[in-house]
C-alpha positions as CSV (number, residue, x, y, z in Angstrom):
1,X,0.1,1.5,26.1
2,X,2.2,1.8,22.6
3,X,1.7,4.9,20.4
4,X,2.4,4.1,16.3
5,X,2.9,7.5,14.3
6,X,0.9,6.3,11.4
7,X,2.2,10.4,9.6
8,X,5.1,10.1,7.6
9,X,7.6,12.8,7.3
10,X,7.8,15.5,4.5
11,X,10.9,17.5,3.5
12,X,10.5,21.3,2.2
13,X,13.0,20.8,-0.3
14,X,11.3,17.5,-1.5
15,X,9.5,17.6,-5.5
16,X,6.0,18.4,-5.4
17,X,4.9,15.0,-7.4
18,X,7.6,12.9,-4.6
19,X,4.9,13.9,-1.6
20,X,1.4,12.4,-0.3
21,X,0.2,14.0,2.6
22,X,-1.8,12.4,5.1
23,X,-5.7,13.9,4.9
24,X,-8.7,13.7,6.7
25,X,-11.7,14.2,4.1
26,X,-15.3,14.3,5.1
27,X,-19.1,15.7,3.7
28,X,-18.5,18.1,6.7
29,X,-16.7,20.6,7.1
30,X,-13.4,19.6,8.6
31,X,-13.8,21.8,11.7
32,X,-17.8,19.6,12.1
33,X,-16.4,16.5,11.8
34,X,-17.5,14.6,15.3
35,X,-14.7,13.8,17.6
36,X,-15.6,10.3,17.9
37,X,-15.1,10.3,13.7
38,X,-11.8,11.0,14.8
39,X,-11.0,9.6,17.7
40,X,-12.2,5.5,17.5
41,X,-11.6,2.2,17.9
42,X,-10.1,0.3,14.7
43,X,-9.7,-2.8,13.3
44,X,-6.4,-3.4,10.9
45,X,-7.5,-5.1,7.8
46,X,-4.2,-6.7,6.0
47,X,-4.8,-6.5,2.7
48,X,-0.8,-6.8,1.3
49,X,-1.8,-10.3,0.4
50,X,-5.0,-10.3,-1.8
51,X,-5.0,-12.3,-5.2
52,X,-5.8,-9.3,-7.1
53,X,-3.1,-5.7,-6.3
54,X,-5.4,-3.6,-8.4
55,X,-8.8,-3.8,-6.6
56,X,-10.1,-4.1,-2.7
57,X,-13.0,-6.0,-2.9
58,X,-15.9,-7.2,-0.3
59,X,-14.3,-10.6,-0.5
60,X,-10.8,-9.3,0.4
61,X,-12.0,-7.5,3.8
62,X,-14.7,-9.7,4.2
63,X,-12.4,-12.0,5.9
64,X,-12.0,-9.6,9.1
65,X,-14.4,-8.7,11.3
66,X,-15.3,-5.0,11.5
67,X,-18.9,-5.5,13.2
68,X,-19.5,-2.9,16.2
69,X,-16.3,-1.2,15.8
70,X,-16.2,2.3,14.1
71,X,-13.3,2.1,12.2
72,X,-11.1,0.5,10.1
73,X,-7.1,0.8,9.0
74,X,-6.6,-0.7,5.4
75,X,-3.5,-2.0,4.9
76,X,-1.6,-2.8,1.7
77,X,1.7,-1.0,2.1
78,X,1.1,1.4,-0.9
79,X,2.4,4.4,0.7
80,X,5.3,3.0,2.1
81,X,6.4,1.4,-1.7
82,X,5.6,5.1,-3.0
83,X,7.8,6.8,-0.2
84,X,10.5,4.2,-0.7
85,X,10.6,4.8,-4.4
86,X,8.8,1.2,-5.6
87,X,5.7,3.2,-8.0
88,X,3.0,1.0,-8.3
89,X,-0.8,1.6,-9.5
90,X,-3.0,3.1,-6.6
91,X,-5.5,0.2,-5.2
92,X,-9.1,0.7,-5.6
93,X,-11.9,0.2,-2.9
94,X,-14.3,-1.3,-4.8
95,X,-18.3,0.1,-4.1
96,X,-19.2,-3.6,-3.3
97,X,-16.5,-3.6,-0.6
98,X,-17.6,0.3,0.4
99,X,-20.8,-0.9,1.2
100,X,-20.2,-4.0,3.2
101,X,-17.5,-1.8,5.3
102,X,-20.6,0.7,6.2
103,X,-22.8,-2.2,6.9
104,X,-20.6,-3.5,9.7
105,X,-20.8,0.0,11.3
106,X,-18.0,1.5,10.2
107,X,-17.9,5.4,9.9
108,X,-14.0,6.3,9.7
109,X,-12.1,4.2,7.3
110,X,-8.0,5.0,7.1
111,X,-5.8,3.6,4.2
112,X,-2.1,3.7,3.4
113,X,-3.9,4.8,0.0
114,X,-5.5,7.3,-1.8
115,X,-9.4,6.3,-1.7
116,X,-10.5,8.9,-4.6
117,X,-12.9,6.5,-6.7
118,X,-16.7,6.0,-6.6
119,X,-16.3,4.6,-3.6
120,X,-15.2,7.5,-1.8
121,X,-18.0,9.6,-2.8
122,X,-20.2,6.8,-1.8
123,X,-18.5,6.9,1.8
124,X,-18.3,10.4,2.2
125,X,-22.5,10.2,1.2
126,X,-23.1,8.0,4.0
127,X,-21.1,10.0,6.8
128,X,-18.1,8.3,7.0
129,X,-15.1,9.7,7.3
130,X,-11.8,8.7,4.9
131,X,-8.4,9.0,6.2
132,X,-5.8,8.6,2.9
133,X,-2.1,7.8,2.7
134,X,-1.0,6.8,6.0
135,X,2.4,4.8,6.2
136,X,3.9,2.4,9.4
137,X,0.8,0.4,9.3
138,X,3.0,-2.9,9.5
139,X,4.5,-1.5,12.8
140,X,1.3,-2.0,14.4
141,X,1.3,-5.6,16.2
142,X,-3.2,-5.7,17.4
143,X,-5.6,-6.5,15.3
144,X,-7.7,-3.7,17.1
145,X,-6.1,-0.3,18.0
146,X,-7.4,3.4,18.9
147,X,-6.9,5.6,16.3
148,X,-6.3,9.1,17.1
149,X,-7.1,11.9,13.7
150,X,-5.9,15.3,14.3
151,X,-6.5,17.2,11.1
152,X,-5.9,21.3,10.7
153,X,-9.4,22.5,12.0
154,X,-10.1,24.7,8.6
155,X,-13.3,25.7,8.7
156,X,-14.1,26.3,4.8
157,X,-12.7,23.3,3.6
158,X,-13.8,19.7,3.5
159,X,-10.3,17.8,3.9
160,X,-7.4,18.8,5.8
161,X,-3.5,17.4,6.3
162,X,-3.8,15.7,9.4
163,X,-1.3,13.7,12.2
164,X,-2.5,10.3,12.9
165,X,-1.6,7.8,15.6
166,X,-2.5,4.5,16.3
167,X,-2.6,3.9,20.6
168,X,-2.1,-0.3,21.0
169,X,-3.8,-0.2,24.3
């Protein structure tokens, strides 16, 4: 077994607008969110080479299978170009491709992006769970991997900074 820390580090003494912290956001509260939510198996969806860098859509991840398993790792590298300096407009999940994800069965979708449109309300609606910002999602070498949530259990909030890890089993 091979653990991938999928939590990048912070500094203290780094700008405020320089940081994206890994969160777990849900329609529950953070400390209801189902362990299985949180602890699943995942399929990584490489995304780094779609034709169009400004939208995710249903014909982008259509192309992997995410039937039967609960969750799925998005990939286009954006938080590792944003940690490494290289700015670039956030990606957006399109509702299209939101929907088709929760028609495979998916219930916990993670992405090395911020997933605050439409899409994420419509998610977060349907009882899935959204896991933003990760980074190291190229140092993963399966297709299909455990992730492994730990958000801070707060108990009046609905997202929480969170350690993630990916277990190549």
């Amino acid at each position: 077994m091979r653990l991938v820390d999928l939590t990048h580090s912070m500094s203290r003494r780094s700008p405020a607008g320089d940081t994206i912290p890994v969160v777990v956001r849900s329609i529950d509260p953070i400390h209801r969110v189902p362990l299985d939510s949180l602890v699943t198996l995942a399929t990584v969806v490489d995304l780094t080479q779609r034709p169009d860098a400004a939208y995710i859509t249903r014909a982008d991840i259509s192309k992997i299978a995410v039937a039967d398993i609960a969750g799925c790792i998005l990939r286009t590298d954006w938080s590792d170009d944003y940690l490494t300096g290289r700015r670039r407009l956030v990606p957006e999940l399109t509702i299209d491709a939101a929907a088709w994800l929760l028609q495979g069965g998916v219930r916990t979708i993670a992405a090395d992006f911020p997933i605050t449109t439409d899409a994420a309300d419509f998610l977060m609606h349907n009882n899935c769970v959204l896991i933003h910002c990760l980074t190291n999602i190229s140092g993963l070498e399966l297709g299909i991997v455990r992730l492994v949530a730990l958000p801070l259990k707060f108990e009046d909030t609905f997202s929480a900074e969170a350690r993630i890890i990916a277990m190549e089993e």
